[in-house]
N, CA, C and O atoms as CSV, one atom per row, in Angstrom:
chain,resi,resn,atom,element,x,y,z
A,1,UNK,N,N,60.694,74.845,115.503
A,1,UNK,CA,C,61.866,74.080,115.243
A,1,UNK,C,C,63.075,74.988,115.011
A,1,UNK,O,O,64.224,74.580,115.177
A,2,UNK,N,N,62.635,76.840,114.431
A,2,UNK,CA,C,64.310,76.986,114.296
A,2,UNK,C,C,64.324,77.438,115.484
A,2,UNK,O,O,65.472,77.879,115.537
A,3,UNK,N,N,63.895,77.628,116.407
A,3,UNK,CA,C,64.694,78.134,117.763
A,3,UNK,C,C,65.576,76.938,118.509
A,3,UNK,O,O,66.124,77.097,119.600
A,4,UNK,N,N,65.620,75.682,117.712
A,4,UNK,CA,C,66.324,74.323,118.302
A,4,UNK,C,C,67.756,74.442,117.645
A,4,UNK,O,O,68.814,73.922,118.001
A,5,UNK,N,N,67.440,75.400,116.430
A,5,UNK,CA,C,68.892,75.006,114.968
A,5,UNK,C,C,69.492,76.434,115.789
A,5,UNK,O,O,68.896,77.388,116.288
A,6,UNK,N,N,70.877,76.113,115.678
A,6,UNK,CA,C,72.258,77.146,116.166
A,6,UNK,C,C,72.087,78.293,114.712
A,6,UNK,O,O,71.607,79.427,114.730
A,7,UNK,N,N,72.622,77.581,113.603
A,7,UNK,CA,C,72.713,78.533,113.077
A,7,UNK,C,C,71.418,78.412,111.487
A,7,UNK,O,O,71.035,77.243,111.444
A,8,UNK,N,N,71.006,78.936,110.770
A,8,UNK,CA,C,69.896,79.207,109.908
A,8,UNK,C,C,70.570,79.650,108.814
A,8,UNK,O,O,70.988,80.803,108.919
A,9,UNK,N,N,70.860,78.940,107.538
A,9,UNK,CA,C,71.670,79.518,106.259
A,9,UNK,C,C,70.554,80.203,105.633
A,9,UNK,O,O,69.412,79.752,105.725
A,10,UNK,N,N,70.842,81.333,104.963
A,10,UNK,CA,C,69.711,82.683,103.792
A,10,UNK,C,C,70.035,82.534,102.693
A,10,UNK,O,O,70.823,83.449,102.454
A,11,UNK,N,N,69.866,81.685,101.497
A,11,UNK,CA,C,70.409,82.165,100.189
A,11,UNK,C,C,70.143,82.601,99.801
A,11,UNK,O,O,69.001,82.165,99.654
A,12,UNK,N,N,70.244,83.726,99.098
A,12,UNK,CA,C,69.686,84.413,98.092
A,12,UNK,C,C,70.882,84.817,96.947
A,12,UNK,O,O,72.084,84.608,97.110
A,13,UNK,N,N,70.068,85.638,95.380
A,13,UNK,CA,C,70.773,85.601,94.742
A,13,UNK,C,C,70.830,87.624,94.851
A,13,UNK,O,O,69.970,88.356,95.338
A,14,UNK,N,N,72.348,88.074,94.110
A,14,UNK,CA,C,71.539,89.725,93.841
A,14,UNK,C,C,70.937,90.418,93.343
A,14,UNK,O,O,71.191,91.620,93.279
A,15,UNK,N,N,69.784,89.761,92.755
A,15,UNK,CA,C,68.438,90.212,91.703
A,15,UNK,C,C,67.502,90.850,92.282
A,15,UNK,O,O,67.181,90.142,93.236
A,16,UNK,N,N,66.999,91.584,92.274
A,16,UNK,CA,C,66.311,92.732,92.901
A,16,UNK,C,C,64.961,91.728,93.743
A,16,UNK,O,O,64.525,91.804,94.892
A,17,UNK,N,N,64.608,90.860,92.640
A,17,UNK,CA,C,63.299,90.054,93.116
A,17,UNK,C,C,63.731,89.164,94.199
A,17,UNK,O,O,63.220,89.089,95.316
A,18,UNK,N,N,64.528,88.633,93.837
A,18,UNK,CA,C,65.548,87.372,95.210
A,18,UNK,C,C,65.714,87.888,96.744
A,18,UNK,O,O,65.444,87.203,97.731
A,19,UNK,N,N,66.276,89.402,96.765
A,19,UNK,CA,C,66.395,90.814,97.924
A,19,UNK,C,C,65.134,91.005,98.399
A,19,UNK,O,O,64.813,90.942,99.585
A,20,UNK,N,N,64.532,91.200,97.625
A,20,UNK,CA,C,62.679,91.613,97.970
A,20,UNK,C,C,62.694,90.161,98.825
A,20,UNK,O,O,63.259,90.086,99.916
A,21,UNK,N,N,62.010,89.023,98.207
A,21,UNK,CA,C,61.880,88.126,98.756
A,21,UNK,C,C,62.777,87.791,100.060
A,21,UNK,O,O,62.108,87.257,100.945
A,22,UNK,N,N,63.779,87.933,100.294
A,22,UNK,CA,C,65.080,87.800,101.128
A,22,UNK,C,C,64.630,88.572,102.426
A,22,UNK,O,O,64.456,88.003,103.504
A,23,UNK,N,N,64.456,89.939,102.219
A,23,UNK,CA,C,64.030,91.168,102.789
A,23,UNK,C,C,62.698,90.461,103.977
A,23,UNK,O,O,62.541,90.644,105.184
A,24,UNK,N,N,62.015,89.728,103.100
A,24,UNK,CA,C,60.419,89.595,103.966
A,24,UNK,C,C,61.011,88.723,104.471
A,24,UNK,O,O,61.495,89.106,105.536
A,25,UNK,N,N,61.328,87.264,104.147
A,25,UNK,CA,C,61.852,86.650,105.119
A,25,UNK,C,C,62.314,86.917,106.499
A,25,UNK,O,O,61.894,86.416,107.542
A,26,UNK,N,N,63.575,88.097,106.269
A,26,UNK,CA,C,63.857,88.124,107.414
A,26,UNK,C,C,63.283,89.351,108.610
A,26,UNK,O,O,63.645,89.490,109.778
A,27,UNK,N,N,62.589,89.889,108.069
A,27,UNK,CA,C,61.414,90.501,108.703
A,27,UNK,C,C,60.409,89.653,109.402
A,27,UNK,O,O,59.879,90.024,110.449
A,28,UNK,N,N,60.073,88.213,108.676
A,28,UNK,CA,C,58.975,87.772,109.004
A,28,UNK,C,C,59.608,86.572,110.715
A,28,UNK,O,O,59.074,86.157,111.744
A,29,UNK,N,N,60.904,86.494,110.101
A,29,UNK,CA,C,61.659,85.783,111.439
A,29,UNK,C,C,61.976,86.733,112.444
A,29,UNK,O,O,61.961,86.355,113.615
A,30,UNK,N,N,62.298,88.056,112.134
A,30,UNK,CA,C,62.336,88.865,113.588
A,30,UNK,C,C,60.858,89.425,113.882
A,30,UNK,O,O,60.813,90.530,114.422
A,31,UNK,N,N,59.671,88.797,113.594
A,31,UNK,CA,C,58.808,89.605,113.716
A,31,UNK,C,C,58.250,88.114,114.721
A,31,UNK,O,O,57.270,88.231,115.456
A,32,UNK,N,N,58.969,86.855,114.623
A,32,UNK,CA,C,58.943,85.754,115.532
A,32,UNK,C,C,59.821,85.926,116.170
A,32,UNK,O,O,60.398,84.843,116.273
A,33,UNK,N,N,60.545,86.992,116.940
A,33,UNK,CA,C,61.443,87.127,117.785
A,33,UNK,C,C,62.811,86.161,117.208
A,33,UNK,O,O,63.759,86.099,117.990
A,34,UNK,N,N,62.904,85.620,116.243
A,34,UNK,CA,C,63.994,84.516,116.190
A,34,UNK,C,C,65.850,85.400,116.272
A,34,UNK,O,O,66.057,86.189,115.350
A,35,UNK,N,N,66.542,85.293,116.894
A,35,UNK,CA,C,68.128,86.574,116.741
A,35,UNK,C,C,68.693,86.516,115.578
A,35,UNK,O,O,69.340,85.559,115.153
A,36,UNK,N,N,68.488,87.469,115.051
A,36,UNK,CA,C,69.485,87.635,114.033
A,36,UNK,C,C,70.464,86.952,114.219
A,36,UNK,O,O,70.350,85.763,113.921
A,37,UNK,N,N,71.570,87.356,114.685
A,37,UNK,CA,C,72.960,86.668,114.870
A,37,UNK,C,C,72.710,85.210,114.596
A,37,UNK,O,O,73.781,84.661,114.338
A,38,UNK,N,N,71.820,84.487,114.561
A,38,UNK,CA,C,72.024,83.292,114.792
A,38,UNK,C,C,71.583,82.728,112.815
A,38,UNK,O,O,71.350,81.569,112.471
A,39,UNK,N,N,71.600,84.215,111.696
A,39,UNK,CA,C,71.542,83.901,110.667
A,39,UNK,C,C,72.411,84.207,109.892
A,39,UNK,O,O,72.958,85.288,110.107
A,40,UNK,N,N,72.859,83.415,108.742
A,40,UNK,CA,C,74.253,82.826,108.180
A,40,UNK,C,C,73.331,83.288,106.510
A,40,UNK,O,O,72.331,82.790,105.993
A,41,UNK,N,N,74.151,84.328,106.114
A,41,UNK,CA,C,73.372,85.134,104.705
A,41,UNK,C,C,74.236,84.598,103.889
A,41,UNK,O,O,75.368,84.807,104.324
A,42,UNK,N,N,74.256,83.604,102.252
A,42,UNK,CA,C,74.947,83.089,101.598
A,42,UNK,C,C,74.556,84.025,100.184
A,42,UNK,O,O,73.369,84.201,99.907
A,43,UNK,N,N,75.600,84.579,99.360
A,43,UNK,CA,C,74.983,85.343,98.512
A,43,UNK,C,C,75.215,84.572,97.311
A,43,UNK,O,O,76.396,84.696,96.989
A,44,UNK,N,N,74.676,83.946,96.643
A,44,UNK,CA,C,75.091,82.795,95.461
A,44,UNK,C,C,74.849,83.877,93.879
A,44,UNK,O,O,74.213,84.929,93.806
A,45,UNK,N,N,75.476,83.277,92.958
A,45,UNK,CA,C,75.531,83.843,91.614
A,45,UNK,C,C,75.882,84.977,91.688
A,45,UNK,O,O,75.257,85.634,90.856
A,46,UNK,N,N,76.729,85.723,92.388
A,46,UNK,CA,C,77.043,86.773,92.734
A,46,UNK,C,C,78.086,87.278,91.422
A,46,UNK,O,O,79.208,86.777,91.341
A,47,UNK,N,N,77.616,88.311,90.408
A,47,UNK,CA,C,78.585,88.640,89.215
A,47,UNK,C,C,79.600,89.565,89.495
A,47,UNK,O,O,79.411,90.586,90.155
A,48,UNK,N,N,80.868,89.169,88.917
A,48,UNK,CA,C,81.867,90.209,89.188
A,48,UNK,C,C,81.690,91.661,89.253
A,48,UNK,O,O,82.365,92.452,89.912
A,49,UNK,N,N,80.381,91.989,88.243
A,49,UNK,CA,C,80.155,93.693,87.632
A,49,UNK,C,C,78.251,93.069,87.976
A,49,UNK,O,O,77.520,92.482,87.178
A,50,UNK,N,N,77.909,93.530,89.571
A,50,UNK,CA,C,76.456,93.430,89.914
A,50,UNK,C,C,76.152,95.276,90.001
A,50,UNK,O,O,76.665,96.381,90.174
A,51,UNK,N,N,74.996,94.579,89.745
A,51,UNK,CA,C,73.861,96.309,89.650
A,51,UNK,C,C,74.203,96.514,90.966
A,51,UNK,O,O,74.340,97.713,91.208
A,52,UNK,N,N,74.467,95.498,92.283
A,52,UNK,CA,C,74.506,95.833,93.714
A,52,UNK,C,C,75.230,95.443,94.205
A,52,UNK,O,O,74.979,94.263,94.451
A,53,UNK,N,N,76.716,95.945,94.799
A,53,UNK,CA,C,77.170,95.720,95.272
A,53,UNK,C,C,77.185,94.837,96.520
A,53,UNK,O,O,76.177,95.019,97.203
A,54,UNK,N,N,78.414,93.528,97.241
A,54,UNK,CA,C,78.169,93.100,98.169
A,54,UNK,C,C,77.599,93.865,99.382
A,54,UNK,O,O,76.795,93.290,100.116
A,55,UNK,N,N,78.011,95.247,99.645
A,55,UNK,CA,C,77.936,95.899,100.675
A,55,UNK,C,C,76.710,96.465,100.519
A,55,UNK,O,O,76.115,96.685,101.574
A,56,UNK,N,N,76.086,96.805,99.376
A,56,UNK,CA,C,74.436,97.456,99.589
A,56,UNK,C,C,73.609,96.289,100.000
A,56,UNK,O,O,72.481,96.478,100.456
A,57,UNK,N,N,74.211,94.829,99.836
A,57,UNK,CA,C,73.104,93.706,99.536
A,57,UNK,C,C,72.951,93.600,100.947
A,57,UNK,O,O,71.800,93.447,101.353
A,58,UNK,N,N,74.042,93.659,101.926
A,58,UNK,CA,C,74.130,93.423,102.965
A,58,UNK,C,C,72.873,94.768,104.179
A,58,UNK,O,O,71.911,94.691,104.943
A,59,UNK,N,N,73.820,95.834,103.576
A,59,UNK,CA,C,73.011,97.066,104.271
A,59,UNK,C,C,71.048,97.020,103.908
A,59,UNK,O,O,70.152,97.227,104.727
A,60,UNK,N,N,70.935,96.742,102.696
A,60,UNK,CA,C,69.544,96.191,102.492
A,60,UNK,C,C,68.763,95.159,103.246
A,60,UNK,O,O,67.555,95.191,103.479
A,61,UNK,N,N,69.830,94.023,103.675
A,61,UNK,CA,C,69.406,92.852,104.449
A,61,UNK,C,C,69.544,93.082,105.970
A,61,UNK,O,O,68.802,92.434,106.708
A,62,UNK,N,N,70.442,93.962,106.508
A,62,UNK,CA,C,71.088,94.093,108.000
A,62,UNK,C,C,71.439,92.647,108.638
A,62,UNK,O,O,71.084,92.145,109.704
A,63,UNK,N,N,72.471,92.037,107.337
A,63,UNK,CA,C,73.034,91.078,107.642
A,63,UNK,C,C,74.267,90.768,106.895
A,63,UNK,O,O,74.278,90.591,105.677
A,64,UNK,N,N,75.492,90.696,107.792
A,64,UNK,CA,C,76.436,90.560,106.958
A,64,UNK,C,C,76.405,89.256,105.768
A,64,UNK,O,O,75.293,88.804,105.493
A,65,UNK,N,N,77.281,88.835,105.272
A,65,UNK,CA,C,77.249,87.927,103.785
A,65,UNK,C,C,78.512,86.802,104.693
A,65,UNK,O,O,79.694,87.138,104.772
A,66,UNK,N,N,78.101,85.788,105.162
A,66,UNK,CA,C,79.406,84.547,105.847
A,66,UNK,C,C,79.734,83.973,104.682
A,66,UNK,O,O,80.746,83.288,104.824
A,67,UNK,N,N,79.157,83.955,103.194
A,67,UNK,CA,C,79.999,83.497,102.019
A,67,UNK,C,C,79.442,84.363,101.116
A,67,UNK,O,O,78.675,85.284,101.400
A,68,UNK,N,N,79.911,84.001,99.802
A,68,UNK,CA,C,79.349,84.868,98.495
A,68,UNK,C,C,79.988,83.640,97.547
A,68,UNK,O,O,81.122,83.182,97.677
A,69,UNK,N,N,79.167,83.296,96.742
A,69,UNK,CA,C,79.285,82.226,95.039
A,69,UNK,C,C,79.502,82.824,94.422
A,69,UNK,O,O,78.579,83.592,94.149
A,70,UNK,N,N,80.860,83.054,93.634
A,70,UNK,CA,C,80.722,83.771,92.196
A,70,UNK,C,C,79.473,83.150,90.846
A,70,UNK,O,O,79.083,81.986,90.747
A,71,UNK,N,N,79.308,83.624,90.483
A,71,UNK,CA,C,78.267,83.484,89.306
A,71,UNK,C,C,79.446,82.528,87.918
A,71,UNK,O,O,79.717,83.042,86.833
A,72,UNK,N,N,79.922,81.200,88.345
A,72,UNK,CA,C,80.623,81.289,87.206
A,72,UNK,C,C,79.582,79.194,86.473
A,72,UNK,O,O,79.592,77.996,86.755
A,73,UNK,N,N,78.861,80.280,85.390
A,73,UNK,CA,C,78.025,78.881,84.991
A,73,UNK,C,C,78.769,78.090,84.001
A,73,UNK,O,O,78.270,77.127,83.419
A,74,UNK,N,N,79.909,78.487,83.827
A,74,UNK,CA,C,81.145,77.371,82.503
A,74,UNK,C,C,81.238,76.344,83.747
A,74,UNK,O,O,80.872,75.209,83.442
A,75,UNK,N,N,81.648,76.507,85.069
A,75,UNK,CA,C,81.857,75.636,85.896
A,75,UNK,C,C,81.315,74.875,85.900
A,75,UNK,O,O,81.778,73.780,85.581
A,76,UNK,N,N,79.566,75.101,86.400
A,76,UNK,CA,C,78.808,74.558,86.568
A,76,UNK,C,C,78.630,73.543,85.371
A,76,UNK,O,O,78.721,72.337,85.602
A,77,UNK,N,N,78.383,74.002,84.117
A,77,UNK,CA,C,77.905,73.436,83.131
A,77,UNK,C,C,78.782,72.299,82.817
A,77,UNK,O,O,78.370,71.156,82.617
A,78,UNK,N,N,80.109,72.700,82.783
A,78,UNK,CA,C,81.152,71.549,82.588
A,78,UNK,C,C,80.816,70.429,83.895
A,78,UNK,O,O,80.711,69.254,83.542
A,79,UNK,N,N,80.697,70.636,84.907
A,79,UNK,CA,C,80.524,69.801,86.087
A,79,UNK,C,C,79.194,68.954,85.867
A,79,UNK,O,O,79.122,67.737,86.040
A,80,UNK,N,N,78.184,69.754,85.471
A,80,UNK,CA,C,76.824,68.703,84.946
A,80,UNK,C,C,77.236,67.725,83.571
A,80,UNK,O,O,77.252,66.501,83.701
A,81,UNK,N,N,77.418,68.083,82.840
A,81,UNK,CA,C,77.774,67.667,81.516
A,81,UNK,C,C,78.861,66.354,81.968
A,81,UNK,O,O,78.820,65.211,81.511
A,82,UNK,N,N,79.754,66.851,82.922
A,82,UNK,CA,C,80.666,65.282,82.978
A,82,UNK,C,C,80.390,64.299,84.279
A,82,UNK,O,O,81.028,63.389,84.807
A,83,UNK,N,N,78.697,65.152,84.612
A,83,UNK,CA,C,78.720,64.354,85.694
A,83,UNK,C,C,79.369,64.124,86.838
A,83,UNK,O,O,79.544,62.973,87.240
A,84,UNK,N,N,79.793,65.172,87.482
A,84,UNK,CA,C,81.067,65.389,88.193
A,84,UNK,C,C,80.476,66.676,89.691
A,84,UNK,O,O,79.543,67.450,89.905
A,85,UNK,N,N,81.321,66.356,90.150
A,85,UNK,CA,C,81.321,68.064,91.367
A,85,UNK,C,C,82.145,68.939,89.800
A,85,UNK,O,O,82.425,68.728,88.620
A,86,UNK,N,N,82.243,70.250,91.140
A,86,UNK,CA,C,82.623,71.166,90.521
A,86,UNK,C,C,84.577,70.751,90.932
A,86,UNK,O,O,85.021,69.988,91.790
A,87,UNK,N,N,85.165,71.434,90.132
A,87,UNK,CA,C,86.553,70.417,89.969
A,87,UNK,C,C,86.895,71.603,91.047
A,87,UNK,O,O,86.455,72.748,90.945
A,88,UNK,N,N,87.777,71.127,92.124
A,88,UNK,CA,C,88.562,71.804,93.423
A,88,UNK,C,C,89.347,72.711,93.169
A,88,UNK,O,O,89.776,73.422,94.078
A,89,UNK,N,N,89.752,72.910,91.735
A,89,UNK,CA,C,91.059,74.122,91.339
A,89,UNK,C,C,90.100,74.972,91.082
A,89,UNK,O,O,90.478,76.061,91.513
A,90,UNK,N,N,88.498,75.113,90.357
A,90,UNK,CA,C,88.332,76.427,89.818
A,90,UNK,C,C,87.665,77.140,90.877
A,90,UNK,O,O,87.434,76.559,91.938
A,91,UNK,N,N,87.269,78.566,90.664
A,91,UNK,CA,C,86.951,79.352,91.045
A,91,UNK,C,C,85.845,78.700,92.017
A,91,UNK,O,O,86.200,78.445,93.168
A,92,UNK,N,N,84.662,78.446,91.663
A,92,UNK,CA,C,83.722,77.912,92.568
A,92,UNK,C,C,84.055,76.778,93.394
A,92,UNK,O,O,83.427,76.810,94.452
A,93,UNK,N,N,84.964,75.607,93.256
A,93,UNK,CA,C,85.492,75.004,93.529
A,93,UNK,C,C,85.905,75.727,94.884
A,93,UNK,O,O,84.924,76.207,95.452
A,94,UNK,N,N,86.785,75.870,95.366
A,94,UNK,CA,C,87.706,76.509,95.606
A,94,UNK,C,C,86.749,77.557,96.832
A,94,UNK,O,O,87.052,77.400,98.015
A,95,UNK,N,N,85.887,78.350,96.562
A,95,UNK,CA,C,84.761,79.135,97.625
A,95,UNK,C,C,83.881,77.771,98.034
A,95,UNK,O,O,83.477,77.914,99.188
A,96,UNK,N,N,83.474,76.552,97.487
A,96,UNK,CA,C,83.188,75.587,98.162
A,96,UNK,C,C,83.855,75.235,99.155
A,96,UNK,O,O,83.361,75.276,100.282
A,97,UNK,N,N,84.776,74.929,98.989
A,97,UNK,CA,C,85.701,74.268,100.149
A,97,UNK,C,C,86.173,75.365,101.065
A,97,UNK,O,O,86.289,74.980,102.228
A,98,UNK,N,N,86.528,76.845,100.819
A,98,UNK,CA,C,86.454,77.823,102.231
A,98,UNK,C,C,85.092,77.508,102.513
A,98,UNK,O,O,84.982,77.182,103.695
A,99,UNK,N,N,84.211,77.484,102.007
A,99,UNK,CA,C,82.857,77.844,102.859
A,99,UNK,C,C,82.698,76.273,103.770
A,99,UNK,O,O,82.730,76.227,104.999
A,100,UNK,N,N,82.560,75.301,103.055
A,100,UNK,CA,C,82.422,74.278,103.860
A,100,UNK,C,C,83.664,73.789,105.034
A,100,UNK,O,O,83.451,72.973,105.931
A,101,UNK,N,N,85.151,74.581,104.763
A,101,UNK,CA,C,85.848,74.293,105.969
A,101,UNK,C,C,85.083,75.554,107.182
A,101,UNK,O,O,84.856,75.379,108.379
A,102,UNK,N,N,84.897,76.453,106.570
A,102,UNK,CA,C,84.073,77.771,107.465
A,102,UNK,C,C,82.717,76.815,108.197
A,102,UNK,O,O,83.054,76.614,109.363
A,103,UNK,N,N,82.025,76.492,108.063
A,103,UNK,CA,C,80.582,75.755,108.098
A,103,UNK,C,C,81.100,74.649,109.163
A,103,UNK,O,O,80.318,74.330,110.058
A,104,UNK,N,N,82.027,74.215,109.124
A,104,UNK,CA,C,83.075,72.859,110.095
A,104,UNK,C,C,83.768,73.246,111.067
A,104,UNK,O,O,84.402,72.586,111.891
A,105,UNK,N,N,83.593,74.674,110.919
A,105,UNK,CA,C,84.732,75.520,112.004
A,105,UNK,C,C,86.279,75.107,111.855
A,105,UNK,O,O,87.186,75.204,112.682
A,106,UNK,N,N,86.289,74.643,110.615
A,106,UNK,CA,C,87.960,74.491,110.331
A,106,UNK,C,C,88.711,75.558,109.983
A,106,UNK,O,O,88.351,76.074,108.926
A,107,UNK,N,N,90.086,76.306,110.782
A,107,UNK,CA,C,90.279,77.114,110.358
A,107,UNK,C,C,91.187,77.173,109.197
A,107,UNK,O,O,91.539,76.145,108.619
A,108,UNK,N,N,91.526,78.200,108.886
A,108,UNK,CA,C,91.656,78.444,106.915
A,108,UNK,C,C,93.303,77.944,106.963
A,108,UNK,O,O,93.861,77.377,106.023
A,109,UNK,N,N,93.876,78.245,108.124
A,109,UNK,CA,C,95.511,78.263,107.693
A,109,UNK,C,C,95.892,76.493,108.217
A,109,UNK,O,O,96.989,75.982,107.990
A,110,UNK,N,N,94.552,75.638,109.054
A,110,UNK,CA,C,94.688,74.302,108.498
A,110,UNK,C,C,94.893,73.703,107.625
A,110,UNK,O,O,95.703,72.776,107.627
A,111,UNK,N,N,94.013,74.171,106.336
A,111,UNK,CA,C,93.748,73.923,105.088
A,111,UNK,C,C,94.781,74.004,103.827
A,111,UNK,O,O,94.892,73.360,102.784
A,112,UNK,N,N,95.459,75.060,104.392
A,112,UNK,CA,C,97.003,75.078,103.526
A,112,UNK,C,C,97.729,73.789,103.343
A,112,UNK,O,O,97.785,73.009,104.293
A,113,UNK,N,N,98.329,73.479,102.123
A,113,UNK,CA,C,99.117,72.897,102.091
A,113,UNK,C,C,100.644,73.055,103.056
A,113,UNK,O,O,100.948,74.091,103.647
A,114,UNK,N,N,101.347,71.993,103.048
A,114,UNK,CA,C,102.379,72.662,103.558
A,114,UNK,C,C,103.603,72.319,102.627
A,114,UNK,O,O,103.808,71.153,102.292
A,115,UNK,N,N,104.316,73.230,102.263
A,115,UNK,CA,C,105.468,73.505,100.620
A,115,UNK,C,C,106.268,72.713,101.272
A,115,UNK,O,O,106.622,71.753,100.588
A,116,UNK,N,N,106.759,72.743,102.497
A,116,UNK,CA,C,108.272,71.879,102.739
A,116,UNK,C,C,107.480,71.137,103.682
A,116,UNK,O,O,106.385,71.380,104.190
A,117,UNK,N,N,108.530,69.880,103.836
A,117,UNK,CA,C,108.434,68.839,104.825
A,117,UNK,C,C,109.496,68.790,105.082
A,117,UNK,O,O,110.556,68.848,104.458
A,118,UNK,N,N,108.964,68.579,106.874
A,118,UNK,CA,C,110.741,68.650,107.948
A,118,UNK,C,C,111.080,67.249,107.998
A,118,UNK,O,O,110.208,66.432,108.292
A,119,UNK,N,N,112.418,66.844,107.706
A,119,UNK,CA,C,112.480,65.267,107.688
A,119,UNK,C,C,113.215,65.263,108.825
A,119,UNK,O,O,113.700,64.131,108.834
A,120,UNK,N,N,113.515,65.713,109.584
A,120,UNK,CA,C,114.379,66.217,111.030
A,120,UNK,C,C,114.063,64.712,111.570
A,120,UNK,O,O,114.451,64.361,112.684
């Protein structure tokens, strides 16, 4: 079935055990011939100050990162607690909606507001 799907999302987190696990995965899909290219690496909980940088996580995986989640759990927690999404102004907020206009192929300078309106 994934040789039918275009593209294949990877989450993982940057915890050494999450990488390990991450690592076999995608060993175990090129070892089914499946193309790389056709996998979409999401790096979630990602902390401002990580033991591993985005760029080792990547060179470890031999796959670039098409998003990264900041690690911010006040968000989260406030968003469970009121029963709610995560609110569109904060931080996670906000990498939701690039990633899901990214994921839609919407491009980013669509997404802008626009400050003036021409009443011409």
């Amino acid at each position: 079935m994934l040789y039918d799907i275009d593209h294949t999302f990877i989450i993982t987190t940057p915890d050494v055990l999450a990488l390990s696990r991450t690592t076999r995965l995608i060993e175990a899909l090129m070892a089914k011939a499946y193309p790389l290219e056709r996998l979409r690496l999401v790096v979630n909980r990602m902390p401002e100050r990580s033991q591993l940088s985005l760029k080792q996580i990547e060179d470890v995986l031999h796959i670039p990162a098409y998003a990264v989640f900041a690690d911010c759990p006040g968000d989260l927690e406030d968003a469970y607690t009121m029963g709610a999404l995560v609110p569109r102004n904060s931080v996670l907020g906000e990498q939701f909606h690039r990633f899901a206009n990214k994921v839609a192929g919407v491009p980013e300078s669509a997404t802008k507001r626009r400050k003036f309106f021409n009443f011409g």
